[in-house]
C-alpha positions in Angstrom: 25.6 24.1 -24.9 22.3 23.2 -23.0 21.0 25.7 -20.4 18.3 24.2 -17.6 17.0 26.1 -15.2 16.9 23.8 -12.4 15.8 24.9 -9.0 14.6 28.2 -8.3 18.2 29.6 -7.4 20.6 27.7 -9.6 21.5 27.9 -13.8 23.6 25.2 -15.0 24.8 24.6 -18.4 26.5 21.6 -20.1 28.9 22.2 -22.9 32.2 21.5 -24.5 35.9 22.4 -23.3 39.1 23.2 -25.1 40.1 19.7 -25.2 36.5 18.4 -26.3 35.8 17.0 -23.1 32.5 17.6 -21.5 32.2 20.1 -18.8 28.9 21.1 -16.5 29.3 24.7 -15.0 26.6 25.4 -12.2 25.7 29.1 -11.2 23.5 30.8 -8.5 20.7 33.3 -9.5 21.6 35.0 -6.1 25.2 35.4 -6.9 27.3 36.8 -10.0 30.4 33.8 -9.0 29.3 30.4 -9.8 29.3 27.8 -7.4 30.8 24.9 -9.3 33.2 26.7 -11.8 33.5 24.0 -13.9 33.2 20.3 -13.7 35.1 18.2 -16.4 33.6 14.6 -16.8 36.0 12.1 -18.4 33.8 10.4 -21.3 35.4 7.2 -23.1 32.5 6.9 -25.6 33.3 8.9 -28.5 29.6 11.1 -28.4 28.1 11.8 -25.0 24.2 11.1 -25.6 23.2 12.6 -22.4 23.2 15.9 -23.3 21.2 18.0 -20.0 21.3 18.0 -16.7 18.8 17.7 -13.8 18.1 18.4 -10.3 16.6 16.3 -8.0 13.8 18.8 -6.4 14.8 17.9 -3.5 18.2 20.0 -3.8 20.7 17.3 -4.3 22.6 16.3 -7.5 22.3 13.1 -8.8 24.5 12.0 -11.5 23.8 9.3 -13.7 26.5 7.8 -16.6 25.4 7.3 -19.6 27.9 4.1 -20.3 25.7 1.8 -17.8 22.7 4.2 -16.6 24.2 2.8 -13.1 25.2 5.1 -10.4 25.0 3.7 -6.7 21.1 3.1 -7.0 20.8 1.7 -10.6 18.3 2.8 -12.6 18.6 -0.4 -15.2 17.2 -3.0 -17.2 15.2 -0.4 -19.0 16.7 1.0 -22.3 18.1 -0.7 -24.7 20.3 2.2 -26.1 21.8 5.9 -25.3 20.0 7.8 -23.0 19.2 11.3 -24.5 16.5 13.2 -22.2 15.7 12.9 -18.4 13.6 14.7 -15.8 12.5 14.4 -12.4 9.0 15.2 -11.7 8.3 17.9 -9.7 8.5 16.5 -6.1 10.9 13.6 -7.3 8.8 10.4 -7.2 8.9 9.5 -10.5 11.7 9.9 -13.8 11.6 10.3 -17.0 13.9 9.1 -18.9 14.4 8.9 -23.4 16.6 6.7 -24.8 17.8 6.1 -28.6 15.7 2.9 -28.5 13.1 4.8 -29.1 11.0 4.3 -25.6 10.1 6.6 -23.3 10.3 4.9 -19.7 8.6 6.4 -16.7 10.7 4.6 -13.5 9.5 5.2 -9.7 12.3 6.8 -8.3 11.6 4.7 -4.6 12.0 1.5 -6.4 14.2 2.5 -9.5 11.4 0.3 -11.3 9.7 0.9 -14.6 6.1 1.2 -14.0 5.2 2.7 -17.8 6.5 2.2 -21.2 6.0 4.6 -24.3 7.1 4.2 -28.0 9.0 7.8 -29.6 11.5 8.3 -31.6 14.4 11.0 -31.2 13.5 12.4 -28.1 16.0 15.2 -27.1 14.6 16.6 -23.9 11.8 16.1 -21.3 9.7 18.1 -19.1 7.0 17.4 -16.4 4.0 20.1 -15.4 4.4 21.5 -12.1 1.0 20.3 -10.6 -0.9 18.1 -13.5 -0.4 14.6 -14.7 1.1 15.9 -17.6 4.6 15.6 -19.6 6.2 17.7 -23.0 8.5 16.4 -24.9 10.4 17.4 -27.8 12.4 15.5 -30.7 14.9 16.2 -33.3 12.8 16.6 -35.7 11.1 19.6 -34.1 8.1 17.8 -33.1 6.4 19.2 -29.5 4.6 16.8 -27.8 1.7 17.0 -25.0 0.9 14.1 -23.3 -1.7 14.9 -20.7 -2.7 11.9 -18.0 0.2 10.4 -19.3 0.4 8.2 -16.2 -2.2 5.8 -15.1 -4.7 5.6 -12.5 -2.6 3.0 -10.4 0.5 5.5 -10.2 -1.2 9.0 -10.8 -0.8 9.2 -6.8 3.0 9.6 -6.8 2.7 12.6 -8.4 0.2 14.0 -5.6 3.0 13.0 -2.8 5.1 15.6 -1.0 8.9 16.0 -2.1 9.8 12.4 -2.0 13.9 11.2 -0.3 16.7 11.4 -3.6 17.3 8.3 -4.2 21.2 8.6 -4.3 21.7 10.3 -0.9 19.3 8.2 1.6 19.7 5.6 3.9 19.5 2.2 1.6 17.2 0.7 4.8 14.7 3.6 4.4 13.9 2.4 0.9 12.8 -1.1 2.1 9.8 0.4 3.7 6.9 1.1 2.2 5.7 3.5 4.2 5.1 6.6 2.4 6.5 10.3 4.0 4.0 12.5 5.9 3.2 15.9 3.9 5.2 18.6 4.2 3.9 22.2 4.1 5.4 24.3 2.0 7.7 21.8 0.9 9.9 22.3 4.4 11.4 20.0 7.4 13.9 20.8 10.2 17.1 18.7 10.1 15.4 15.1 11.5 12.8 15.6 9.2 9.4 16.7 11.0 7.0 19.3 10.2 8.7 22.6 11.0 6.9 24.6 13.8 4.6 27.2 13.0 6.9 31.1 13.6 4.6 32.7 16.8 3.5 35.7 16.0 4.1 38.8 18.3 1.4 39.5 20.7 -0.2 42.9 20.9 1.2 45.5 22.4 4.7 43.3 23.3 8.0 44.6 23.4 9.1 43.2 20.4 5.9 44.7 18.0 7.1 48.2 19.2 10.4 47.5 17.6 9.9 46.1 14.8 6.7 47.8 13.9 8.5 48.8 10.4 7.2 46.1 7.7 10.6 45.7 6.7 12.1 44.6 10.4 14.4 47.7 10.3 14.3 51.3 11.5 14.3 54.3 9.4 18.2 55.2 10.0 19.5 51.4 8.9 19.8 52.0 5.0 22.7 54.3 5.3 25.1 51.5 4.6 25.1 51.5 0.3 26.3 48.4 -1.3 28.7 49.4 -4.0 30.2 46.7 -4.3 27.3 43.7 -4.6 28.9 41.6 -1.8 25.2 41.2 -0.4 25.4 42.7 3.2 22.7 45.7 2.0 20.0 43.3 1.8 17.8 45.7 -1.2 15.3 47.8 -1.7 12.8 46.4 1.2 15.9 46.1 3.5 14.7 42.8 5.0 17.2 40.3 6.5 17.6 37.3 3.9 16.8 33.9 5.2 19.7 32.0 5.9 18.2 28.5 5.6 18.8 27.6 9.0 14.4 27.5 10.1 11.6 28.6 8.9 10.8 31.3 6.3 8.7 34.2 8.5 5.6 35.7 6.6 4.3 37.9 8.9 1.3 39.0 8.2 1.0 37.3 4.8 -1.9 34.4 4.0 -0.1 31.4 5.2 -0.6 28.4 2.3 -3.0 25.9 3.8 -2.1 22.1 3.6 -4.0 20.6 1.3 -5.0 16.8 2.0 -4.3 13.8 0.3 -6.8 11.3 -1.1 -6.5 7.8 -1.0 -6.8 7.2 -4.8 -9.6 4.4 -5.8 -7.8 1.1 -7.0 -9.1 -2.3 -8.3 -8.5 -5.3 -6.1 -6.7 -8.1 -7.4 -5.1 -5.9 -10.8 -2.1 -4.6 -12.5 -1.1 -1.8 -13.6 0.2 -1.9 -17.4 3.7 -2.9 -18.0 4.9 -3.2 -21.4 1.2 -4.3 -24.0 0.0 -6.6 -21.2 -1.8 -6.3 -17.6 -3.8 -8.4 -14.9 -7.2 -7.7 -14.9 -7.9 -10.1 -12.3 -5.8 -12.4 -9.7 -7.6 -14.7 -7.2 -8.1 -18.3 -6.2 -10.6 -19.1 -9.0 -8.1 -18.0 -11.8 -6.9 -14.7 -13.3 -7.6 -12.2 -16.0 -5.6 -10.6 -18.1 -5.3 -8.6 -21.6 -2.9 -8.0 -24.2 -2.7 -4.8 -26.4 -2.9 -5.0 -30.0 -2.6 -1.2 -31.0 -6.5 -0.9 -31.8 -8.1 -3.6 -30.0 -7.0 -5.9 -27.0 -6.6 -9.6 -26.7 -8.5 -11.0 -23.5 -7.9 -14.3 -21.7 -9.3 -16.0 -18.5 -8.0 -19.1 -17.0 -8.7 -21.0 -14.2 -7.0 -23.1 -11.9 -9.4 -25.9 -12.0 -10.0 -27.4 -15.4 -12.5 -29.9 -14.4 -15.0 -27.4 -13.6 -14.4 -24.3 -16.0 -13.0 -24.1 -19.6 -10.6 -21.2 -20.4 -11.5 -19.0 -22.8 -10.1 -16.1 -24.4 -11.5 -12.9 -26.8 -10.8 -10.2 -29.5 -11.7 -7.1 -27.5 -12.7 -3.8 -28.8 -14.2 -2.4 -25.4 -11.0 -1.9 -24.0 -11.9 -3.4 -20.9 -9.5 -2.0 -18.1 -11.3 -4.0 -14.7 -12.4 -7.4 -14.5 -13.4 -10.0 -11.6 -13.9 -13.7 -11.5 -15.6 -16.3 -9.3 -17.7 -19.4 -9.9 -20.4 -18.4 -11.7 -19.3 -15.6 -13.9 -16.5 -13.1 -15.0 -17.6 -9.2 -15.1 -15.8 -6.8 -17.3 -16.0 -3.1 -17.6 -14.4 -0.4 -19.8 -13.8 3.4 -19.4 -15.9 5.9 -22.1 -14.3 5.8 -25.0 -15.1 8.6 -27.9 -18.4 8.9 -28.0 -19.2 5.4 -25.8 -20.4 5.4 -22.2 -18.6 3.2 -19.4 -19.6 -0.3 -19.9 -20.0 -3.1 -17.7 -19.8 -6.7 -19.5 -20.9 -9.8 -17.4 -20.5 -13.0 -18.8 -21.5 -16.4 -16.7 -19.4 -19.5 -17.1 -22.1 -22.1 -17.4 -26.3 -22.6 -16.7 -28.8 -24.9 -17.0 -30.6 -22.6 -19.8 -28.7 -20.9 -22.8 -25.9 -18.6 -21.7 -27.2 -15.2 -21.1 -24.5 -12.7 -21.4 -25.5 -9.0 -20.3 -24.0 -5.2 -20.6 -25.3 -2.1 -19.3 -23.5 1.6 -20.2 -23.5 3.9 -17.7 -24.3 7.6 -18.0 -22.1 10.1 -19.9 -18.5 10.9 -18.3 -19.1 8.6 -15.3 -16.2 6.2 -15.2 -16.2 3.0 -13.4 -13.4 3.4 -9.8 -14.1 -0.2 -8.1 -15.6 -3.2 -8.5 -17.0 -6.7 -7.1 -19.1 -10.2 -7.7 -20.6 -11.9 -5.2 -22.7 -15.3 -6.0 -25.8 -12.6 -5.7 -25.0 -9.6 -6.7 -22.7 -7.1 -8.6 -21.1 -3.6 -7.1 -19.7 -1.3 -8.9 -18.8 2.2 -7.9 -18.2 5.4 -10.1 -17.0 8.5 -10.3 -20.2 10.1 -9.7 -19.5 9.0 -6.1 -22.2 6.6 -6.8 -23.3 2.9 -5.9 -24.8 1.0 -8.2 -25.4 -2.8 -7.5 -27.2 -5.3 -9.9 -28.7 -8.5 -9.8 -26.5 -11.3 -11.8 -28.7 -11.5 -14.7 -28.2 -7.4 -15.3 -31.1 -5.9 -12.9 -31.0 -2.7 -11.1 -31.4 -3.8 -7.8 -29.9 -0.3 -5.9 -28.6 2.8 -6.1 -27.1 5.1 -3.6 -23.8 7.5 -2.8 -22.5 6.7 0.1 -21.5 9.5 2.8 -17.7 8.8 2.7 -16.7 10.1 -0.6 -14.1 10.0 -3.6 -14.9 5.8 -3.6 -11.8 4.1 -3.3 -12.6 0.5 -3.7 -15.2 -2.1 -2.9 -15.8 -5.7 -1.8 -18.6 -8.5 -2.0 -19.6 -11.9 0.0 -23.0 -13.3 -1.0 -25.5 -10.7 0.0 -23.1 -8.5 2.0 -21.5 -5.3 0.0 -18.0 -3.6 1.6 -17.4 0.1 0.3 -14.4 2.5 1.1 -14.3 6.0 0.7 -11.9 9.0 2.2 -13.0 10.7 4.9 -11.4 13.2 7.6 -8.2 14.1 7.5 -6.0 12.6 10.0 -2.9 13.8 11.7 -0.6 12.8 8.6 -2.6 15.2 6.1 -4.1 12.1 4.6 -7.5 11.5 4.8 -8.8 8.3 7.0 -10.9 5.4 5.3 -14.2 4.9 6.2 -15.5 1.4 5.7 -19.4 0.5 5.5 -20.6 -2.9 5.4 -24.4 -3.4 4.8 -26.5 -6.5 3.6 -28.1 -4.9 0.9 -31.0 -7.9 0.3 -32.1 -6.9 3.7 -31.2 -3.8 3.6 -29.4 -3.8 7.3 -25.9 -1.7 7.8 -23.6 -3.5 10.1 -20.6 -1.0 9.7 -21.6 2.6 9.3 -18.6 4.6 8.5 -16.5 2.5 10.5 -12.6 4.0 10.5 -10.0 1.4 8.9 -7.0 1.1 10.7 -4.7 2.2 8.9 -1.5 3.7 10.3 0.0 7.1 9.5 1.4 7.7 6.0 -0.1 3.8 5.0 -2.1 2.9 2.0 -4.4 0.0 1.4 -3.2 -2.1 -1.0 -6.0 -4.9 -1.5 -9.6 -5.6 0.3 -11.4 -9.1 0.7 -13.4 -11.6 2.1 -11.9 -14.5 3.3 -13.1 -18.2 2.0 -15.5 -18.1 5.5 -17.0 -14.3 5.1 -14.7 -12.4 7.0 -13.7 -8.8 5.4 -9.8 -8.6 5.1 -7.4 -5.8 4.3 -3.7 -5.8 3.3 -1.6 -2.4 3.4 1.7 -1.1 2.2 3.2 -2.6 5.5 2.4 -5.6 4.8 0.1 -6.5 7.4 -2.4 -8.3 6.8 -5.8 -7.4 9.1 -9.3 -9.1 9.3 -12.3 -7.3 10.9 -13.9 -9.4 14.4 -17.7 -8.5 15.0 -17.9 -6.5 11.8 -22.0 -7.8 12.1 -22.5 -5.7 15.3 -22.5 -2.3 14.6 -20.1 0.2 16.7 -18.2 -3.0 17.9 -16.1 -4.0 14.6 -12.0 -3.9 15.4 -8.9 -4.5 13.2 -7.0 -7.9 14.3 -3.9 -8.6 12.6 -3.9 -12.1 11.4 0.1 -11.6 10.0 2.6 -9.2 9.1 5.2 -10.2 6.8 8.1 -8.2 7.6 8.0 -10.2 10.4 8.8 -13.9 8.4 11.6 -16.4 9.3 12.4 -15.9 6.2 13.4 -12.5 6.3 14.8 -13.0 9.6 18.2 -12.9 8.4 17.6 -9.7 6.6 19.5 -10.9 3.5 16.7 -11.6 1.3 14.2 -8.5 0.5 10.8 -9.3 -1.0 7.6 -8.3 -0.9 4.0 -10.3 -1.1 1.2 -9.4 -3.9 -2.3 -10.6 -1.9 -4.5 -12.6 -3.4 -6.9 -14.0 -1.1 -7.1 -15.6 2.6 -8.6 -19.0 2.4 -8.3 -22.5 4.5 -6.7 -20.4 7.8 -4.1 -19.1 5.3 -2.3 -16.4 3.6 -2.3 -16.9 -0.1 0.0 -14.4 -2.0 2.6 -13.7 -4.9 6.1 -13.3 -3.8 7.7 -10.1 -5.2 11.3 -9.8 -5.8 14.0 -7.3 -7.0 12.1 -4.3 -6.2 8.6 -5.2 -7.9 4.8 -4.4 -7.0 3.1 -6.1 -8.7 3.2 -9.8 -10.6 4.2 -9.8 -14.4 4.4 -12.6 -17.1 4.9 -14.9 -17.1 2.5 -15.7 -14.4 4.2 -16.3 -11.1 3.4 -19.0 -9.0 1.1 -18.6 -5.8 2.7 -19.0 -2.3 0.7 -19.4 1.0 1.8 -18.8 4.5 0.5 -19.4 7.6 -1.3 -17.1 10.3 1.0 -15.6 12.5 -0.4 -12.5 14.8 2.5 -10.0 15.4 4.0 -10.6 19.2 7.9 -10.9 18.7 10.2 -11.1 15.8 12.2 -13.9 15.0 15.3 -13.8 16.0 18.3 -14.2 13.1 19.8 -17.6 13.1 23.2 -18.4 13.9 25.4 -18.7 10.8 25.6 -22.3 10.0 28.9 -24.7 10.4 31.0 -26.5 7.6 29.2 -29.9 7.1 25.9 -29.4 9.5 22.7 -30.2 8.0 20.3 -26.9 7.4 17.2 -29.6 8.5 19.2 -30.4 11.8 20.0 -26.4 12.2 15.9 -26.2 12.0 15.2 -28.7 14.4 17.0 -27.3 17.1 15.8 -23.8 16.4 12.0 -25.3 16.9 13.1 -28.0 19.6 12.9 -25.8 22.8 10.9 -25.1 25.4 10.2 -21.3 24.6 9.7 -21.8 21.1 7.3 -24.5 21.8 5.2 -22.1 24.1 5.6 -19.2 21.5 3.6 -21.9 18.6 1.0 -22.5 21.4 0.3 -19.3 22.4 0.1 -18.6 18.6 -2.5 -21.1 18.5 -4.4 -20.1 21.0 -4.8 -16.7 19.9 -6.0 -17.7 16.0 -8.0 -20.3 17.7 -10.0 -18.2 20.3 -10.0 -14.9 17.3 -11.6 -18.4 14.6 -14.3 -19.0 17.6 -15.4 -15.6 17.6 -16.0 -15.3 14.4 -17.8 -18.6 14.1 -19.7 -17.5 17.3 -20.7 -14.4 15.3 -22.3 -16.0 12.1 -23.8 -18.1 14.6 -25.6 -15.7 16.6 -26.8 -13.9 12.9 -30.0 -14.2 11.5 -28.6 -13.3 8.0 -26.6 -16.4 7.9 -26.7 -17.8 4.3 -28.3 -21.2 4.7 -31.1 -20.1 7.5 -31.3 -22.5 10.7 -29.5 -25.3 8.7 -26.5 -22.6 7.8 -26.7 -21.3 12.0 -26.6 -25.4 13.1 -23.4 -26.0 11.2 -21.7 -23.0 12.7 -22.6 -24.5 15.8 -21.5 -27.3 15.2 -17.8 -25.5 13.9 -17.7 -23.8 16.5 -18.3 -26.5 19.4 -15.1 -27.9 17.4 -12.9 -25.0 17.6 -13.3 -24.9 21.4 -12.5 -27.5 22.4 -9.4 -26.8 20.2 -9.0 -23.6 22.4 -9.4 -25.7 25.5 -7.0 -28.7 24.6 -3.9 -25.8 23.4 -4.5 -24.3 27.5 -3.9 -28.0 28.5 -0.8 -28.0 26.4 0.0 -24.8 27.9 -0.3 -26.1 31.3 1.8 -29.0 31.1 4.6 -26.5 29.7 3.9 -24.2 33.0 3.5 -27.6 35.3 6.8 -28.8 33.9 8.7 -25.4 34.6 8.4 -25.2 38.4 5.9 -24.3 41.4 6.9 -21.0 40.8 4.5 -20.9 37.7 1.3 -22.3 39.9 -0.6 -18.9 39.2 -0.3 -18.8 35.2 -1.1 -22.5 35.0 -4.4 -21.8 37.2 -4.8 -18.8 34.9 -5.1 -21.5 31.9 -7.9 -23.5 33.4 -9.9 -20.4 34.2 -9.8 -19.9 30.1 -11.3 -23.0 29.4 -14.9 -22.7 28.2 -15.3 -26.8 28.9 -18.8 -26.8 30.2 -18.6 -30.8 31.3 -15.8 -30.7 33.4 -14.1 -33.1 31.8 -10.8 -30.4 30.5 -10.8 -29.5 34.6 -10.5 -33.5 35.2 -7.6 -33.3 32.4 -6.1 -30.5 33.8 -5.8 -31.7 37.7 -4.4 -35.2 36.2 -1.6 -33.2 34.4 -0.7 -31.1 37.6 -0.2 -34.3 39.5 1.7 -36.1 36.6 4.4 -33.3 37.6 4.0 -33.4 41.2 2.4 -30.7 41.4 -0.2 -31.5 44.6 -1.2 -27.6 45.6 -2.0 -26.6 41.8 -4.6 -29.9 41.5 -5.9 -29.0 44.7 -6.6 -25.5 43.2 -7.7 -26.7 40.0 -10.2 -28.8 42.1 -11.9 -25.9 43.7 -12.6 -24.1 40.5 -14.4 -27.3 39.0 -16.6 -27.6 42.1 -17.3 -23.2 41.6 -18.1 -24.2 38.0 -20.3 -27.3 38.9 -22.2 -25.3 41.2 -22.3 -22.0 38.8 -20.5 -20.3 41.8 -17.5 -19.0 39.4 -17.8 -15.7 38.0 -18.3 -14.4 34.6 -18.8 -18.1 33.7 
């Protein structure tokens, strides 16, 4: 027999029948009768390996055989032999599980997904802390284990979540999101799921606080009624109604528990968590980082995409390093303290003109590296002492401060410009809201002081950036992808979303379900890992890198008819593309990214920090001349599309000409020639008029 206590009010207890056939008997705490008598479970395998039971916390039972380790969500591909111990973490985002393979797997119960591997032997049973990152374990050999921290950085935040959705009982759609639930206080909801509203207390001097002024809600003559017979309608010695389940518990006048807020934990841009012996250190355009364990020292190698310019390399390392970044000129490392050695940070340049000269500095005692980032001028790295500390490439201290938004979640470089994010407030959703500060630390100017990311409720940021032109960019558990317009002018930065991948053609159809790993934005693209089969992050070997194109978020893509015996898919995606509304939909597309790529040009333009000085300013310019007319020529395609549509559409095609930043006149000359290719006489007149305004500088806000 093997008792488990498994919520507060229920005992169950797995044993043996009569026959030698399994049976699970379930009992309330409140109640002498148990609620499930007896539960018989027919078992074909000779010895039943699974030998407990276990509650998901959120109050539901979820079964799981031990002949597959498959029951409607499958928790598979894991272990390798019987399963002997499980248990749910305390609010049910994450399992433990033991196996006879001798591994102990910890799976994310949203994703039914290993995220960590451990190597013991006989485990019979398993058993999380209630509030710390910690798990015990026992084996058959009567061995107790402790295993404090026992998950990583990268996942310790699932255990700080509210009571997560059982994965057996849910919608399967509300598992595609990635959304993660609002906190709940106390642990309670109402039937659709909200925040339960607060009980109001009585007011002084109301009807109702003169009667029930007793503590106990009952007068002094109620507790003549004895129950002799424990059928529970005396309701004991304080004589208070029991709660019923069907709202909130009442305290009275008893402390209320306070909601405590959620951190944004600090993460490393472009890593891995460890799967199996091996992790990314570092993913981007340049190449990627990664390590292998070797039980006492790790294996480390860098590759690049381009062979021509860099040589891959790869080293015995006894640092440890855990965080690594890689660009042109150099690859920086650091490691966490290990024993009786500080946090290190290791940079090593890829090639110079003198003799390599490869640097590392230790930071002081117990101060752990969170976040870090190389620019082609400098390197930032932030701590746990809310601190930070940027150097100089060839190792110099060149600034310390701690920043007002504190924990540090992440950071991000572009030549002399340094991007840190920190918690701040809390928000609405009991998490707090990211502050973002960007500041050009060679002249020492902020040009975001605390600036809010916008980040919607119950959202996490998944990666941070610059783009290939110097544009900060963020990607979050949506899967949107953002970029940050006039982040030089302070108080005037905003959020634009450049592409949000549930929105895809490829997903239209809503039989495929992936997910994208970023990795960078470069050339006017998205460039990303596609995840499938429930995955997070990129494993080995290493995937492929997939690109797709902007697209800002203003319909979804409507599902394509199902396809007829013998037609060609390339015709069915012709004709899909081939008309008129679609064609408008790609030009109005256009126009958007075009006008959102001029103000950003028009803003390193107009900055004197520019890298390159006046020559740097002239070529942006000169980009930017380009891009408008750009602009103006897709308006001219819009207006032949309204020209061609009917008179009825006059107004919107004059709209299109007054968007036209042409300065010569020559787009207004295009314009009135395309009105009259389609007969339309009144609209040329129009357009007419407004070139003579703009020739004599009568138009407005021109």
């Amino acid at each position: 027999m093997s008792p488990s206590f498994l919520l507060p009010s229920f005992f169950a207890c797995c044993s043996s029948s009569s026959t030698g056939s399994p049976a699970f008997r379930i009992s309330s705490t409140a109640s002498a009768r148990p609620c499930l008598s007896r539960l018989h479970v027919r078992i074909v395998r000779s010895i039943l390996m699974l030998t407990n039971v276990s509650f998901f916390p959120e109050g539901s039972l979820s079964t799981i055989k031990s002949n597959d380790w498959e029951k409607q969500r499958a928790f598979s591909n894991g272990h390798l032999g019987d399963i002997t111990a499980l248990a749910w973490s305390p609010n049910g985002a994450l399992l433990a599980t033991a196996a006879k393979d001798g591994k102990v797997l910890i799976w994310e119960t949203k994703t039914q997904s290993v995220i960590q591997k451990f190597d013991y032997n006989n485990v019979i049973d398993l058993s999380w802390h209630p509030t710390d990152n910690l798990l015990s374990f026992s084996t058959s050999e009567g061995e107790i284990y402790i295993y404090p921290d026992l998950i990583n950085e990268q996942f310790a935040s699932l255990l700080k979540l509210p009571k997560q959705p059982a994965p057996f009982i849910h919608d399967p759609l509300s598992e595609i999101s990635n959304a993660r639930r609002p906190p709940q206080p106390n642990g309670n909801t109402n039937g659709n799921g909200a925040l339960p509203s607060r009980p109001r207390r009585d007011s002084l001097g109301s009807l109702d606080s003169f009667l029930n002024a007793d503590d106990d809600g009952l007068g002094d003559g109620d507790d003549f009624v004895v129950d002799d017979d424990g059928a529970g309608y005396a309701a004991g010695s304080n004589r208070k109604r029991p709660h019923d389940g069907s709202g909130p518990i009442e305290h009275g006048g008893k402390r209320r528990q306070l909601m405590q807020a959620e951190y944004h934990e600090a993460f490393q841009p472009g890593s891995t968590p460890w799967r199996g012996n091996r992790k990314y250190l570092c993913l981007n355009l340049i190449g990627f980082v990664w390590t292998v364990d070797q039980d006492g020292h790790n294996t480390v190698t860098v590759e690049f995409y381009d062979h021509e310019l860099h040589r891959d390399f790869h080293f015995t390392d006894t640092f440890l390093y855990d965080k690594a970044c890689l660009n042109e000129q150099g690859t920086l490392f650091s490691c966490p303290p290990l024993n009786d050695q500080p946090a290190t940070i290791f940079y090593r340049p890829h090639e110079m003109w003198t003799q390599r000269h490869d640097w590392r500095i230790q930071l002081p005692k117990d101060e752990h590296v969170l976040a870090m980032s190389l620019s082609e001028s400098f390197v930032t790295v932030t701590t746990t002492a809310n601190y930070v500390r940027v150097y100089t490439l060839f190792g110099l201290p060149y600034r310390v401060y701690r920043p007002k938004n504190t924990p540090m979640v992440t950071c991000a470089s572009w030549k002399d410009y340094v991007l840190t994010m920190g918690n701040g407030p809390v928000g609405a959703d009991g998490y707090t809201k990211l502050l973002c500060t960007i500041e050009n630390v060679k002249t020492d100017t902020i040009c975001q002081n605390e600036d809010t990311v916008a980040l919607p409720d119950g959202a996490t940021l998944k990666s941070v950036f610059f783009s290939d032109s110097g544009n900060p960019c963020i990607y979050d558990s949506t899967g949107t992808l953002l970029t940050l317009l006039h982040w030089r002018s302070p108080s005037r930065a905003s959020w634009i979303p450049l592409l949000d991948t549930k929105l895809l053609p490829r997903l239209a159809s809503g039989r495929k379900t992936e997910t994208y790993y970023p990795i960078a934005v470069a050339d006017d693209k998205f460039h990303c890992i596609i995840l499938k089969g429930g995955d997070q992050y990129p494993y080995f070997p290493r995937p492929l890198l997939s690109e797709f194109d902007f697209s800002v978020p203003l319909t979804s893509t409507p599902p394509k008819p199902a396809r007829a015996e013998g037609s060609d898919a390339g015709d069915e995606d012709e004709d899909a593309d081939a008309g008129p509304e679609s064609e408008s939909r790609k030009l109005e597309q256009a126009f958007l990214l075009r006008t959102l790529a001029a103000a950003q040009l028009r803003d390193a333009a107009d900055d004197d920090d520019t890298p390159g000085g006046s020559g740097g300013r002239h070529a942006q310019r000169s980009a930017l001349a380009r891009v408008e007319l750009e602009v103006d020529k897709t308006l001219l395609q819009l207006l032949a599309i309204e020209c061609r549509e009917g008179d009825e559409r006059g107004m919107r095609a004059l709209e299109m000409v007054e968007l036209m930043r042409d300065r010569t006149g020559r787009m207004v000359d295009a314009a009135v020639k395309v009105a009259e290719r389609y007969g339309r006489t009144l609209l040329g007149e129009k357009i007419r008029e407004l070139g003579d305004k703009r020739a004599n500088g009568m138009e407005e806000d021109w």
